[in-house]
C-alpha positions as CSV (number, residue, x, y, z in Angstrom):
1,X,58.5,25.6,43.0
2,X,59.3,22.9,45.4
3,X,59.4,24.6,48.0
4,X,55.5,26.3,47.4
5,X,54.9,22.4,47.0
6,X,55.8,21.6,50.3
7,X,54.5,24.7,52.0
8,X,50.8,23.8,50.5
9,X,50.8,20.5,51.7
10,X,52.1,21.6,55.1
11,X,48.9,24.3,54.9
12,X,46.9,21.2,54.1
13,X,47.5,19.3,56.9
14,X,47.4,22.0,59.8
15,X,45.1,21.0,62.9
16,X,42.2,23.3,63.5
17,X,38.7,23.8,62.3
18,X,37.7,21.9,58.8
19,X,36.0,25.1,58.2
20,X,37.7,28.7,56.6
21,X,37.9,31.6,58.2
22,X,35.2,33.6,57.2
23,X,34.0,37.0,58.6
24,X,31.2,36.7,61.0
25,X,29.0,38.9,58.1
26,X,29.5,36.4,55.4
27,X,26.9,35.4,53.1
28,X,25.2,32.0,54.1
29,X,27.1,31.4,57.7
30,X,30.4,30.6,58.6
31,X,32.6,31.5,61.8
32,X,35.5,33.6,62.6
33,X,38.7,32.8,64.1
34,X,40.0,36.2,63.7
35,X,38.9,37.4,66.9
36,X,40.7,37.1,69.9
37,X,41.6,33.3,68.9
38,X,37.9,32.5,69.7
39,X,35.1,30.6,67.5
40,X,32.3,32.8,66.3
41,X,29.5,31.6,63.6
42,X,27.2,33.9,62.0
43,X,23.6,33.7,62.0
44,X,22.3,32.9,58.5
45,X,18.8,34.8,58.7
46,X,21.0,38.1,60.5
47,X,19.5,36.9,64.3
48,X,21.5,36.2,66.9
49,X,23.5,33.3,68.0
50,X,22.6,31.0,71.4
51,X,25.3,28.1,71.5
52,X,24.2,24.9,73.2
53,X,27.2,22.2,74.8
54,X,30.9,23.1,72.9
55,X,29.5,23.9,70.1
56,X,26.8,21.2,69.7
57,X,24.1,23.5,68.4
58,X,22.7,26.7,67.9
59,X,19.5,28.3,68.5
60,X,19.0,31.7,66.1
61,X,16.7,34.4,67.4
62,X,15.3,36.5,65.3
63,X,13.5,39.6,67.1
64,X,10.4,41.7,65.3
65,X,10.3,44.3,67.4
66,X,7.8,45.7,65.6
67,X,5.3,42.7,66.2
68,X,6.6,41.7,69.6
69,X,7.6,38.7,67.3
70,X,9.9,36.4,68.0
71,X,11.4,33.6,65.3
72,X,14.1,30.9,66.3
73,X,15.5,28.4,64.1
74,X,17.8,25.4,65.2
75,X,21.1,25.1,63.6
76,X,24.1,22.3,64.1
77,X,27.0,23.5,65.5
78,X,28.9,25.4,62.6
79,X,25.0,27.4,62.2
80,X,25.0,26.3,59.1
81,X,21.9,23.0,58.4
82,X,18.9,23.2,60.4
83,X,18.0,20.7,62.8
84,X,14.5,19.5,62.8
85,X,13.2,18.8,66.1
86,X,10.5,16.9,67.5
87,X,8.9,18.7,70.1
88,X,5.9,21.3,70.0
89,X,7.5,24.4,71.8
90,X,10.6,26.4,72.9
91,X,9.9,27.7,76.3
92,X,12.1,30.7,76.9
93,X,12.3,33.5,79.8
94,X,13.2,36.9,78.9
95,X,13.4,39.9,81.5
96,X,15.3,43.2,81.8
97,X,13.6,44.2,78.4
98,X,14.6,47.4,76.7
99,X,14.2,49.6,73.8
100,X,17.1,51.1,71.4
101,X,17.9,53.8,73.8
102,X,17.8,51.5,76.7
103,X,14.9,52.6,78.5
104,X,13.0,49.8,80.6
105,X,9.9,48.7,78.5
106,X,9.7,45.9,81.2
107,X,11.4,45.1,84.4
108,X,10.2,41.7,85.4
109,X,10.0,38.0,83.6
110,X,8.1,37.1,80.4
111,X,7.7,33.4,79.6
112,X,6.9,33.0,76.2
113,X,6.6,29.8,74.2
114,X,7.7,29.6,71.1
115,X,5.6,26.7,69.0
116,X,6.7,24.5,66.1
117,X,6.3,26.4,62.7
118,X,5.6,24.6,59.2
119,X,7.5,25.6,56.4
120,X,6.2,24.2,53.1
121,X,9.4,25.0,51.2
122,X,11.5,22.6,53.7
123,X,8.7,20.0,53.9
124,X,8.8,21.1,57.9
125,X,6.1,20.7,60.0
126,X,5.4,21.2,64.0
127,X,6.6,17.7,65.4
128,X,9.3,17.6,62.9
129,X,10.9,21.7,62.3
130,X,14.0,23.3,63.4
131,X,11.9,26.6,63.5
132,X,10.1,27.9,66.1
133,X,8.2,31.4,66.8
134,X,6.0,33.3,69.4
135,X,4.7,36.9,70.3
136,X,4.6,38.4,73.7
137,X,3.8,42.5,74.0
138,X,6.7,43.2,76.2
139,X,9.1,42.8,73.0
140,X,7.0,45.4,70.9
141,X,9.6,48.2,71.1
142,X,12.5,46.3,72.6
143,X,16.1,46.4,71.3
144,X,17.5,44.3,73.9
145,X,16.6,41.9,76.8
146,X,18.0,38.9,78.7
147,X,17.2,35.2,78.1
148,X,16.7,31.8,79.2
149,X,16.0,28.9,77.0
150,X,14.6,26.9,79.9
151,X,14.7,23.4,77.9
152,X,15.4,22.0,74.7
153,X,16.3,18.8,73.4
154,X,18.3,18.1,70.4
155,X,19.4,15.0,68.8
156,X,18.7,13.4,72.1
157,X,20.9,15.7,74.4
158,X,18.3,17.6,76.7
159,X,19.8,21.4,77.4
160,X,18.0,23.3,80.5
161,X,18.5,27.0,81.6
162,X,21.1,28.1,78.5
163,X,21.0,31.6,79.6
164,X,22.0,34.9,76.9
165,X,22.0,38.1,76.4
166,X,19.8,40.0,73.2
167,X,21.3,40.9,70.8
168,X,25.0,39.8,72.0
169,X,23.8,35.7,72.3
170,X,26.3,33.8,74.1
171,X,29.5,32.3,72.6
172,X,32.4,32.3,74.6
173,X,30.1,31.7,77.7
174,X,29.1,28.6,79.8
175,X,26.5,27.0,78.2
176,X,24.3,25.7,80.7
177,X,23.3,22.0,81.6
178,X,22.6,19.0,79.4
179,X,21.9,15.7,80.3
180,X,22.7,12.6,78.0
């Protein structure tokens, strides 16, 4: 009994994340260490996952390919809490857009801004939202593309040119320029 004592306490006190392990499908977030000894977080609303700094933030995509919509949502660095932010706009650069079966729907760059959203059940409201969305025809169809948030600052850190791939995001990648 002693012995599962000390073991506990030894459990208790081992370095690492202050997070569990949880699988990158869990219910409201979380990250995985399981895989290959890296840090992977789950996107909360099932989008996917654009990491800013070492794990400073996260911007969520959320695609409607249906609508050529796109949502995005600012998490902290475990994307888990939004971040409210006080600018009117994500401006992001997409190209090499394609559908499921990855046929071209178009070749060359689409600049879309994505524009502070209100959201009455957070109290949020453009000038003060972590969520962000915008439409652009090219994405009506697509399945995948490549991206460039092109600038972005959150809690005072500016991030330019975090570049990812749709729907793979971009942890255990650079993650572009920031300024303090």
């Amino acid at each position: 009994m002693r012995a599962i004592a000390l073991l506990l306490t030894a459990v208790l006190f081992l370095p690492g994340c202050s997070k569990p392990a949880k699988t990158p499908d869990a219910p409201g977030g979380g990250h995985d260490h399981t895989r290959g000894g890296g840090h992977h977080h789950a996107a909360p609303h099932g989008g996917t996952l654009v990491v800013f700094g070492e794990e400073f933030a996260h911007l969520e995509l959320v695609l409607d390919a249906k609508e050529g919509a796109l949502k995005a949502y600012v998490l902290d660095g475990h994307a888990e809490n939004a971040i409210r932010l006080p600018q009117a706009g994500i401006a992001l650069a997409l190209s090499d857009v394609r559908d499921a079966e990855n046929k071209v729907l178009h070749a060359g760059t689409v600049e879309l801004e994505l524009a502070a959203r209100a959201n009455e059940l957070s109290g949020e409201k453009p000038g003060d939202t972590s969520e962000f969305a915008g439409a652009a025809g090219p994405l009506k169809g697509a399945a995948r593309f490549k991206g460039e948030v092109l600038g972005v600052t959150i809690k005072g850190i500016e991030f330019k040119r975090i570049g990812f791939a749709f729907p793979e995001g971009n942890e255990g990648e650079g993650h572009g320029e920031h300024d303090h």
